[in-house]
VEXDOVEX-309160 format. One line per 3 residues: their letters; for each residue x, y, z of N, C-alpha, C, O. Coordinates in steps of 0.2 Angstrom, whole numbers, always signed. Atoms other than C-alpha are relative to their C-alpha. Example, Ala and Ser with C-alpha at 12.3 -4.5 7.8 and 13.67 -1.06 7.14 Angstrom:
BEGIN
AS	+4:-6:+0:+62:-22:+39:+4:+6:+0:+9:+5:+3  -4:-6:-1:+68:-5:+36:-4:+5:+3:-1:+11:+4 .
//
This chain:
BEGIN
XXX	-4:+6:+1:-349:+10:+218:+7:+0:+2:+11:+5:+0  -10:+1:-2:-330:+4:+226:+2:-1:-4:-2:-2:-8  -4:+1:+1:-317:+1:+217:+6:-1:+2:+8:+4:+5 .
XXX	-7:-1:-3:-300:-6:+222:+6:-3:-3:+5:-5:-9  -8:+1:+3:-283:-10:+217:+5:+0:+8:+6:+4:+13  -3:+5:-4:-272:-23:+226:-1:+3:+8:+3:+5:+12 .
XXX	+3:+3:-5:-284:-24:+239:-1:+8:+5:-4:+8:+10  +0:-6:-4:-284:-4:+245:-4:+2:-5:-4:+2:-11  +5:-6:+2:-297:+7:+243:+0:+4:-4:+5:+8:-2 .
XXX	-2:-4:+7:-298:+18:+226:-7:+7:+2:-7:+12:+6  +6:-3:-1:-315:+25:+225:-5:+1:+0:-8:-2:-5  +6:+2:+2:-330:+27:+227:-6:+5:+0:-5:+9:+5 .
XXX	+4:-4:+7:-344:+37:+217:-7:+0:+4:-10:-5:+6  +2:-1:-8:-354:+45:+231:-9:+2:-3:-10:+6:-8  +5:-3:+0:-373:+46:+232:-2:+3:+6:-8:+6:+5 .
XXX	+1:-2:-4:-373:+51:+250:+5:+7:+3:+7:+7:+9  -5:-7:-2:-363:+68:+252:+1:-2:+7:+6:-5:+9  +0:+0:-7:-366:+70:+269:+6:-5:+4:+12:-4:+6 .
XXX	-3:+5:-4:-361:+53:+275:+5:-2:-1:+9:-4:+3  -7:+4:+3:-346:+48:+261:+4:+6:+1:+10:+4:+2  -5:-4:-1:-338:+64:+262:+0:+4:+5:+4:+3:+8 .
XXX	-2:-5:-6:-342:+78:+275:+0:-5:+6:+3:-2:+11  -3:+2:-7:-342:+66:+290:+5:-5:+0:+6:-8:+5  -4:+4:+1:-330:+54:+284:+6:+4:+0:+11:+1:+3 .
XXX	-6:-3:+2:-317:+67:+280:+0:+3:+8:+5:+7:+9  -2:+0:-7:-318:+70:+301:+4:-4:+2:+8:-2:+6  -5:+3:-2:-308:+56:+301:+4:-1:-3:+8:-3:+1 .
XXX	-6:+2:+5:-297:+53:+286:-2:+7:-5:-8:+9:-5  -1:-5:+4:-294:+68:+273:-6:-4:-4:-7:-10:-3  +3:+3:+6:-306:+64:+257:+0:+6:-6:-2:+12:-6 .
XXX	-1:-4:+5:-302:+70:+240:-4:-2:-4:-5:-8:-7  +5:+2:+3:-318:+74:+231:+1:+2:-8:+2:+8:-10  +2:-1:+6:-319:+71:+210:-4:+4:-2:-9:+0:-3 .
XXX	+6:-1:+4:-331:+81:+204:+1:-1:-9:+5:+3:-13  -2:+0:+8:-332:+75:+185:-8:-2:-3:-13:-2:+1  +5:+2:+5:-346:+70:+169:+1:-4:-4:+6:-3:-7 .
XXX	-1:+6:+4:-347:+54:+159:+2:+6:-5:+7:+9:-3  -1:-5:+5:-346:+69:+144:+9:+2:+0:+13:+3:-4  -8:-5:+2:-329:+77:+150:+6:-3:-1:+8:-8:+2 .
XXX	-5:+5:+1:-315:+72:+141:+7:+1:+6:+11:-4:+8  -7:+0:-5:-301:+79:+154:-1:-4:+7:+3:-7:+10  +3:+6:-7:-313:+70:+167:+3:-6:-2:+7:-8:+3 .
XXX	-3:+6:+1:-307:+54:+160:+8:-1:-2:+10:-7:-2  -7:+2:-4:-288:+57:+161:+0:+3:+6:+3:-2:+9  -1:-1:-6:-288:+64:+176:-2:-6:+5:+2:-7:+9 .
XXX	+2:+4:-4:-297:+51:+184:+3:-7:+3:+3:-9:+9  -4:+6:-4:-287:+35:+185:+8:+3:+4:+12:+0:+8  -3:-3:-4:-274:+48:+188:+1:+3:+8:+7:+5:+10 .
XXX	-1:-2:-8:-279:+52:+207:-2:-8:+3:+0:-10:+9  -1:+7:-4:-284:+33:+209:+6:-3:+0:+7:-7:+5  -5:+5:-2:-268:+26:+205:+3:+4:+7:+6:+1:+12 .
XXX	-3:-4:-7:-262:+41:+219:-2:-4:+5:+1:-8:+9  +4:+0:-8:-276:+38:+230:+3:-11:+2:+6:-12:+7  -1:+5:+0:-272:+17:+227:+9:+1:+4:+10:-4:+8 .
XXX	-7:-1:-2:-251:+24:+233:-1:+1:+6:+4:+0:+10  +1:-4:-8:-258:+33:+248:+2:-5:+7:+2:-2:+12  +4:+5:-5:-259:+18:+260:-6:+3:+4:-7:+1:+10 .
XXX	+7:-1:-6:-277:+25:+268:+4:+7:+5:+4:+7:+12  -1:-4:-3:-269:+42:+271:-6:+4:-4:-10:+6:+0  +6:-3:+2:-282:+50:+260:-6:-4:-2:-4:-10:-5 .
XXX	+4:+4:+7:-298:+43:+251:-2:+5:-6:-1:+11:-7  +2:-3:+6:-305:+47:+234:-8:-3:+1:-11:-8:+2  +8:+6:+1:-323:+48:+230:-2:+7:-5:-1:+13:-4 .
XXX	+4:-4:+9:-332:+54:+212:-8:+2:+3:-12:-1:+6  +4:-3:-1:-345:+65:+212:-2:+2:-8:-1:+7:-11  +4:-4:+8:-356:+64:+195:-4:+6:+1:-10:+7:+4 .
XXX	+5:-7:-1:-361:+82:+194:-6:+1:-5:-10:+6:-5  +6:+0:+3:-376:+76:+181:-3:-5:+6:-9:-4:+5  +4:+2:-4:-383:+66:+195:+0:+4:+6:-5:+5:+9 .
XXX	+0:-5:-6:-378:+76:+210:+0:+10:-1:+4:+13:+2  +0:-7:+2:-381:+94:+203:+0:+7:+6:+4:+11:+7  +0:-2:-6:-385:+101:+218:+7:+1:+6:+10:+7:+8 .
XXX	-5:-2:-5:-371:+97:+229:+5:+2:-6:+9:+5:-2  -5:-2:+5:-359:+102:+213:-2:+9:+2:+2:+13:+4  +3:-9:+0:-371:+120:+215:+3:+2:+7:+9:+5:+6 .
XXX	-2:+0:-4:-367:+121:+232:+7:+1:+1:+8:+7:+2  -7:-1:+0:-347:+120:+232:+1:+3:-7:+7:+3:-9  -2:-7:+5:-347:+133:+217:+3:-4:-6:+5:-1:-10 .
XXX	-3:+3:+7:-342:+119:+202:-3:+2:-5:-9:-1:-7  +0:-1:+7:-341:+127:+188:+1:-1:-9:-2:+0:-14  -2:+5:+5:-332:+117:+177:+5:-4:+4:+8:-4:+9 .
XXX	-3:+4:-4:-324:+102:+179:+4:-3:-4:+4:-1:-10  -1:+2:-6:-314:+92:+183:+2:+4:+3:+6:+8:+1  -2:-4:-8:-313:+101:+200:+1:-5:+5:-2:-10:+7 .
XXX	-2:+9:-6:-305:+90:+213:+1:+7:+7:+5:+12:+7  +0:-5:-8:-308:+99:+232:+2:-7:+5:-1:-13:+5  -1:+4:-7:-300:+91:+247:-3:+1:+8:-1:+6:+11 .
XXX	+5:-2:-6:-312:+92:+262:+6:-5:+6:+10:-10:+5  -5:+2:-6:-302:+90:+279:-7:+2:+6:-12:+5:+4  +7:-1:-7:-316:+91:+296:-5:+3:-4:-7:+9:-4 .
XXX	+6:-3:+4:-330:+93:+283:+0:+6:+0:-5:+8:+2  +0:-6:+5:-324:+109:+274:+3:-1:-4:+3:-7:-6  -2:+1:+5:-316:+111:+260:+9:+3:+3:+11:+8:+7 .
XXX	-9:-2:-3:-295:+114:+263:+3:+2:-6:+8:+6:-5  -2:-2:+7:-290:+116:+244:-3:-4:-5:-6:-10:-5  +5:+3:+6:-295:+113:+227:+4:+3:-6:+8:+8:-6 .
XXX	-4:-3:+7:-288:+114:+208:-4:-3:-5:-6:-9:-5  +6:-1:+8:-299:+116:+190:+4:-4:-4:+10:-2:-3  -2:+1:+9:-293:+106:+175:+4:-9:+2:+2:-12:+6 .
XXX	-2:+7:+1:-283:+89:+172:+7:+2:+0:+10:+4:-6  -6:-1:-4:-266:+93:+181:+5:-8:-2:+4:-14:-2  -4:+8:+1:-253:+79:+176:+3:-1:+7:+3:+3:+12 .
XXX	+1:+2:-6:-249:+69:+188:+7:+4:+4:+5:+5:+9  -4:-1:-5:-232:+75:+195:-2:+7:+2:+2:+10:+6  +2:-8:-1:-242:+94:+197:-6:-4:+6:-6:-1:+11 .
XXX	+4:+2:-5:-256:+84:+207:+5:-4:+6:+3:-3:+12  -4:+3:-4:-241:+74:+217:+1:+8:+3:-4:+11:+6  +0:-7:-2:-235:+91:+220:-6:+5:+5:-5:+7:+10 .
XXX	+5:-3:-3:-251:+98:+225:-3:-4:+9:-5:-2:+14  +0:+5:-7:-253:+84:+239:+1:+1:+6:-2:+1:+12  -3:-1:-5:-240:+85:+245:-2:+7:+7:-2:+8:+13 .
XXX	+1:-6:-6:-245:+103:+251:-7:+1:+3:-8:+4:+8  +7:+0:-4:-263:+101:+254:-3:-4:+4:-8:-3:+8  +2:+4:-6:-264:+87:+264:+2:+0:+6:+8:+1:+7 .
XXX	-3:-1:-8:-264:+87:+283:+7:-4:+1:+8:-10:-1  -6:+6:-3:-247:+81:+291:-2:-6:+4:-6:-5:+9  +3:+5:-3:-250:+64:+297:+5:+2:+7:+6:-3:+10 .
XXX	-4:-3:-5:-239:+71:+311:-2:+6:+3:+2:+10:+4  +2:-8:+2:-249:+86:+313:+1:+2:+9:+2:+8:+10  +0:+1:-6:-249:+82:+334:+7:+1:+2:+8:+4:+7 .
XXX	-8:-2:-1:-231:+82:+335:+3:+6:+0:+7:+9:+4  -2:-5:+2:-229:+95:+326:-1:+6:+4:+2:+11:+6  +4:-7:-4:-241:+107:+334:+3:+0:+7:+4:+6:+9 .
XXX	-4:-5:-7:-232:+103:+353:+6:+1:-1:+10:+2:+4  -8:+0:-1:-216:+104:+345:-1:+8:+0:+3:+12:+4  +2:-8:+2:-224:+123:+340:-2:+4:+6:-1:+10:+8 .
XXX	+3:-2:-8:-231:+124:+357:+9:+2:+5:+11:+7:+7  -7:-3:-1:-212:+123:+363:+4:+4:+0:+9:+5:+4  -7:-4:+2:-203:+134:+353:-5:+6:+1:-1:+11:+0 .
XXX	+2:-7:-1:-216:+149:+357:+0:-1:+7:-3:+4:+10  +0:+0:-7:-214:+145:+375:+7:+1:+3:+9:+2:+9  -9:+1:-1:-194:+146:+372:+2:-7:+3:+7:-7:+8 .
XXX	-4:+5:-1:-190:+130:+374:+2:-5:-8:+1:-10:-10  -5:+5:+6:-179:+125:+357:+2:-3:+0:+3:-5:-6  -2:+5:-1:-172:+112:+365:-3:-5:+2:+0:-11:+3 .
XXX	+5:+5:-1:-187:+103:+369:-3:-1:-7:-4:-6:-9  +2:+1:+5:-194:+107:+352:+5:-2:-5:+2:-4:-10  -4:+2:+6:-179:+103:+340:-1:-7:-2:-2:-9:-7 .
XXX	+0:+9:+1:-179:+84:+343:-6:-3:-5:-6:-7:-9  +6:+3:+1:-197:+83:+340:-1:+4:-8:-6:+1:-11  +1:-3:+7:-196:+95:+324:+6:-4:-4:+7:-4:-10 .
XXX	-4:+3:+3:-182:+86:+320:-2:-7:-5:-1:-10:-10  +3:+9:+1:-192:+68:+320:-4:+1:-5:-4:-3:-10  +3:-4:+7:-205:+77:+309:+2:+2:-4:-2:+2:-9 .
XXX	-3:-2:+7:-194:+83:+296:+1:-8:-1:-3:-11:-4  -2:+6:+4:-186:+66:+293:-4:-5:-1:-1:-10:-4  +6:+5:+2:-203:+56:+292:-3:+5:-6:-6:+2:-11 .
XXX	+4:-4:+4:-210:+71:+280:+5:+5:-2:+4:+11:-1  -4:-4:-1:-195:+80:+275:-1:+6:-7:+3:+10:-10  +5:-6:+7:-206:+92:+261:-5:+3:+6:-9:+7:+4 .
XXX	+4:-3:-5:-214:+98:+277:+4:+6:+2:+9:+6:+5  -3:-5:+1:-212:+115:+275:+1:+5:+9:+5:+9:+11  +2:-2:-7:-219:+120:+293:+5:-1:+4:+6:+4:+8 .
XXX	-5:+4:-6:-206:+108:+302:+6:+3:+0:+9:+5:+5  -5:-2:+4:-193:+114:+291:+3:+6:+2:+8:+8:+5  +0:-8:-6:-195:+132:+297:+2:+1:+7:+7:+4:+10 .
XXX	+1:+0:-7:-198:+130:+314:+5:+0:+4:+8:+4:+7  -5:+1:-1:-185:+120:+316:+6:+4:-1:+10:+4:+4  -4:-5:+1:-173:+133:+309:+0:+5:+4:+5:+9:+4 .
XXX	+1:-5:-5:-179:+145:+322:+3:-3:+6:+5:+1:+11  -3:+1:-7:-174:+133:+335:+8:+0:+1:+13:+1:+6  -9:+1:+1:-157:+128:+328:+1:+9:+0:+6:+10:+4 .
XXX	-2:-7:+0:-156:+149:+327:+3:+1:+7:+8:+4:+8  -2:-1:-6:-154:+148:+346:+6:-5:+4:+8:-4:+10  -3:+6:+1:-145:+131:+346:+6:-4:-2:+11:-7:+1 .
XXX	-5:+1:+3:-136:+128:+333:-1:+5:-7:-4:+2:-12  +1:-5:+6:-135:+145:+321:+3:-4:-7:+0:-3:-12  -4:-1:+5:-122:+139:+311:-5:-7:-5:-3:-6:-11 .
XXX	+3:+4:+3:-133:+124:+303:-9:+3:-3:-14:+0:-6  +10:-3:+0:-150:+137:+301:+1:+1:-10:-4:-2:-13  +0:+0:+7:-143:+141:+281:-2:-4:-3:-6:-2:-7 .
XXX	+4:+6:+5:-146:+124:+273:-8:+0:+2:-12:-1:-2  +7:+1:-1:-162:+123:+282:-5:+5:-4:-10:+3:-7  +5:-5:+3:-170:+139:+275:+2:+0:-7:-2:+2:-11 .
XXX	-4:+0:+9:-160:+137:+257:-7:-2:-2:-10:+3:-4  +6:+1:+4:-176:+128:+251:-6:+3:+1:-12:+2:-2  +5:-4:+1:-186:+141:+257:-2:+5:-4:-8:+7:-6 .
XXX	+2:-8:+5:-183:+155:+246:-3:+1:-5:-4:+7:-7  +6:-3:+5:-195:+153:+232:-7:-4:+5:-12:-5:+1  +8:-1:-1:-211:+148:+244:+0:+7:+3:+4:+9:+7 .
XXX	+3:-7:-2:-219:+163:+244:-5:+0:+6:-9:+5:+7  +4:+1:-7:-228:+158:+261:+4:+4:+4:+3:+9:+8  -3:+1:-5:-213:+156:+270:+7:+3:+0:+10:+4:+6 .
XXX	-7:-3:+0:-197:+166:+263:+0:+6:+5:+5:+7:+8  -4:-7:-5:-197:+181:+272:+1:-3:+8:+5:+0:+12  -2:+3:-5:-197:+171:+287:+7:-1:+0:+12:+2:+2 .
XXX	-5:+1:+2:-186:+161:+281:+8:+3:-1:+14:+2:+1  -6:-6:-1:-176:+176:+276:+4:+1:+7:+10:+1:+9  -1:-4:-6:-176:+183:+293:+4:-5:+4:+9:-3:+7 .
XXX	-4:+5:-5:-170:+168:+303:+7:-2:-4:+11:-5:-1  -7:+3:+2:-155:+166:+289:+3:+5:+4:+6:+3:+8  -4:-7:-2:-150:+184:+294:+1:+1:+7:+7:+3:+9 .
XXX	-2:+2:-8:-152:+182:+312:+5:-3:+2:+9:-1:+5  -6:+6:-1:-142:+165:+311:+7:+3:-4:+12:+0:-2  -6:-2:-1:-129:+176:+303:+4:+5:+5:+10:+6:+7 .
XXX	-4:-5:-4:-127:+189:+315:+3:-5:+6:+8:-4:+8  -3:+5:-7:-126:+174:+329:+4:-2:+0:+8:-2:+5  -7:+5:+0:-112:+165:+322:+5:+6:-4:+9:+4:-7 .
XXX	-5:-4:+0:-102:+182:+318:+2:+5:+7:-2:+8:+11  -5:-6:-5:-90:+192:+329:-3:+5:-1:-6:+6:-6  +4:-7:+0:-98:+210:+335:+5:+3:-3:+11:+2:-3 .
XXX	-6:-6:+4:-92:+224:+323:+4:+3:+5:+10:+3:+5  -2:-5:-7:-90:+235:+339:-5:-2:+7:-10:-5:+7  +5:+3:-7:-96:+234:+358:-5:+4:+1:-6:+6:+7 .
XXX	+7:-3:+0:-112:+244:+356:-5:-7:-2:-11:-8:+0  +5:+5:+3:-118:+229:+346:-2:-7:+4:-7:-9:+5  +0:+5:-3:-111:+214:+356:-4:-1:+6:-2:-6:+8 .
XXX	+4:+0:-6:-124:+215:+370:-9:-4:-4:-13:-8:-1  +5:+1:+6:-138:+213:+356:+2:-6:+0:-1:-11:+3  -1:+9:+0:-130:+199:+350:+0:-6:+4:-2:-12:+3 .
XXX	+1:+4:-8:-130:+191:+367:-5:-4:-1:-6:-10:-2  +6:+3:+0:-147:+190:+367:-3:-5:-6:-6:-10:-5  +3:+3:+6:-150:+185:+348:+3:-6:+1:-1:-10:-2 .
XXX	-3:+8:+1:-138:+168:+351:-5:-2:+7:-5:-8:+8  +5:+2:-6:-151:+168:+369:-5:-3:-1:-7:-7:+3  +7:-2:+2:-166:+170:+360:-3:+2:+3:-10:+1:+3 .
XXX	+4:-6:-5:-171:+182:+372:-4:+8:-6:-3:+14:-5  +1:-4:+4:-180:+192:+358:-2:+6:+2:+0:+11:+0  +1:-6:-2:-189:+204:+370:+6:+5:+3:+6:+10:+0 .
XXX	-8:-4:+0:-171:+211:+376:+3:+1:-5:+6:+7:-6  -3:-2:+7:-166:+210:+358:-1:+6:-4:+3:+10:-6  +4:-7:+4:-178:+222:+351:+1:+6:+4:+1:+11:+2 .
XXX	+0:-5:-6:-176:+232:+367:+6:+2:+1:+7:+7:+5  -6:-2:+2:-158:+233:+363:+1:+3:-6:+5:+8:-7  +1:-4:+6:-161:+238:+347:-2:+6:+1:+1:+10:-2 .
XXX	+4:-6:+2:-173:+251:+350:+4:+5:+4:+3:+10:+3  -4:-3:-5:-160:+258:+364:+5:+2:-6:+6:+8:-6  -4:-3:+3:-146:+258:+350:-1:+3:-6:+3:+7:-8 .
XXX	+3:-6:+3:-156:+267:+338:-1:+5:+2:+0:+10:-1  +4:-4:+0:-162:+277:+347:+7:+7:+3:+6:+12:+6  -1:-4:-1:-145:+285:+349:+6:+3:-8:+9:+0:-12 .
XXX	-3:-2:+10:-137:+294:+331:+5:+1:+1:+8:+2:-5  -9:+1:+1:-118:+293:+336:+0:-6:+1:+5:-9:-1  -4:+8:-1:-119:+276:+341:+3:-5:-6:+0:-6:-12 .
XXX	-4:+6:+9:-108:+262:+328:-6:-4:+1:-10:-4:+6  +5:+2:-2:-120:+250:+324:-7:-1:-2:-10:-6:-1  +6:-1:+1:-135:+255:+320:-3:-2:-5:-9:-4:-3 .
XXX	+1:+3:+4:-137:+249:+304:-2:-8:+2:-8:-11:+2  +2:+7:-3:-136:+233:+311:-5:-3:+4:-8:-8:+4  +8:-1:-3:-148:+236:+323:-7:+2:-2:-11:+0:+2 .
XXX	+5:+0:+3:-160:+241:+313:-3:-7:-4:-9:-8:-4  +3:+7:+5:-159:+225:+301:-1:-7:+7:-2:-12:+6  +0:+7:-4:-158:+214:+318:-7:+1:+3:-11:-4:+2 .
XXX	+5:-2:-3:-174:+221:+326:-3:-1:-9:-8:-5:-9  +7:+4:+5:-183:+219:+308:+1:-8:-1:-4:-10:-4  -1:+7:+0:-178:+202:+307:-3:-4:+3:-5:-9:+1 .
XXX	+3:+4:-6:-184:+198:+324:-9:+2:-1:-14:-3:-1  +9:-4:+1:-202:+209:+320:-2:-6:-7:-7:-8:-6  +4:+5:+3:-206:+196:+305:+2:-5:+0:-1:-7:-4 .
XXX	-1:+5:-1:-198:+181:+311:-7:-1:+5:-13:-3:+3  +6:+1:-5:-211:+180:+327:-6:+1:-4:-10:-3:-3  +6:-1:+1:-225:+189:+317:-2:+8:+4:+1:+9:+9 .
XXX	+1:-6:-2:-233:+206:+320:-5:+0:+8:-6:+4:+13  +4:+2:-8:-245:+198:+333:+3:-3:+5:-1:-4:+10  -3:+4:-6:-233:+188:+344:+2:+7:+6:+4:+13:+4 .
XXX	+0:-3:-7:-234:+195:+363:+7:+6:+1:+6:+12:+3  -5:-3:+0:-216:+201:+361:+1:+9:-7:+4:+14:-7  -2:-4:+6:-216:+212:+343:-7:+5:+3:-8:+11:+0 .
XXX	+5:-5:-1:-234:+219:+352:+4:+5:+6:+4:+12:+7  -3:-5:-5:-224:+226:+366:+5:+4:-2:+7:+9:+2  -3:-4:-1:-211:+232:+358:-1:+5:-8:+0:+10:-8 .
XXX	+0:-6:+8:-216:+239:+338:+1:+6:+1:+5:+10:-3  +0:-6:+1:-220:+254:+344:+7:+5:+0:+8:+10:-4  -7:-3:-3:-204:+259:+352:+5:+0:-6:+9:+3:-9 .
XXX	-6:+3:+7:-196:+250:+337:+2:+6:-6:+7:+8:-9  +4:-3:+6:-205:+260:+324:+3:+9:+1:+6:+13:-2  -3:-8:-2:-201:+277:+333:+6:+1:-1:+8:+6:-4 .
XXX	-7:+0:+2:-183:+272:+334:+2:+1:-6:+8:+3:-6  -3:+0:+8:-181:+270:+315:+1:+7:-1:+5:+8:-5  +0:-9:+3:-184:+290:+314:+2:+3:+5:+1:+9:+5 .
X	-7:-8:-2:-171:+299:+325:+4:-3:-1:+10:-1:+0 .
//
């Protein structure tokens, strides 16, 4: 059965799994209650995610799942106890949380588990900046942050292109990174990067490096690096070290460029 509030979709108390949730959530997210006339936390929690789902405009739905009448599917997605509320995205499950969350910890949780309604933007702005075009992707990451500006993904990204762009504004961007535990050391690394860019070389061993890192020529980067390591009188090297590890977990350990060069990298750390 529907319910609604001022005229927008609330919820509706699903006898049909299949059809109300997993092929429905192909097209719009859908966040599944699982609750019991019996549970009392089920009954605060409840009009708690309708008045959301009612705020949403039809960005997500809500749909109740009595686990005394649908036992089955409750067995099937592992509900143990409830309230259990899972968000199904292309009919899977994409996240889920146990108990009777107040509402500003379910706001919170939303925010980070629902897809970006931008997620197409977002992805060629992503496609851009691994292709080295930061100036093609900033605009478009830039447009994305300020429609979604809790969009941690953009927020990042972004920060990597201003790193080759505009270094000197990479700071505030990663400031709100530092306590996700997803995204800091990234974040870290592009602070530290966008510092060596917008500083003077200590000595001319280093300035050549630098070059590249204000290019975003990362493959030359690390390949200056591994060059300035790899000699024990050279000034510098310190610096080269923390620039080349900066660059190795900014990209990621599988990006094309940190595969061609770790090894040389890694060898370089030890003469």
């Amino acid at each position: 059965m529907a319910s609604a509030r001022r005229g927008v979709h609330v919820s509706v108390d699903v006898s049909d799994f299949q059809t109300e949730v997993i092929e429905k959530s192909r097209t719009v997210p859908v966040l599944v209650d699982f609750w019991a006339e019996w549970c009392g936390p089920c009954r605060v929690l409840g009009p708690v995610l309708e008045k959301l789902e009612g705020e949403s405009a039809g960005r997500w739905m809500l749909a109740k799942v009595d686990t005394e009448a649908l036992p089955d599917v409750a067995g099937r997605y592992g509900v143990a106890s409830i309230p259990n509320v899972k968000l199904f995205v292309n009919g899977e499950v994409a996240d889920e949380f146990v108990g009777a969350l107040p509402e500003t910890q379910v706001r919170r949780w939303l925010s980070e588990a629902l897809p970006s309604p931008h997620a197409a933007e977002l992805a060629m702005a992503l496609h851009h900046l691994a292709d080295g075009e930061p100036n093609v992707a900033a605009p478009m990451l830039g447009a994305v942050l300020a429609a979604e500006p809790a969009n941690r993904i953009a927020r990042l990204a972004l920060a990597e292109a201003q790193l080759v762009l505009a270094p000197e504004t990479v700071p505030a961007l990663v400031a709100s990174l530092a306590e996700d535990h997803e995204l800091a050391d990234r974040a870290e690394a592009i602070g530290s990067l966008a510092t060596f860019a917008t500083a003077a070389p200590a000595n001319a061993s280093l300035a050549p490096i630098l070059e590249t890192v204000r290019r975003g020529d990362w493959n030359a980067a690390l390949a200056g690096c591994v060059a300035l390591l790899g000699d024990r009188r050279a000034p510098g090297r310190d610096a080269a070290r923390e620039i080349g590890r900066a660059i190795i977990v900014m990209l990621g350990i599988d990006h094309p460029v940190v595969e061609r060069q770790y090894r040389a990298f890694s060898s370089a750390l030890n003469v």
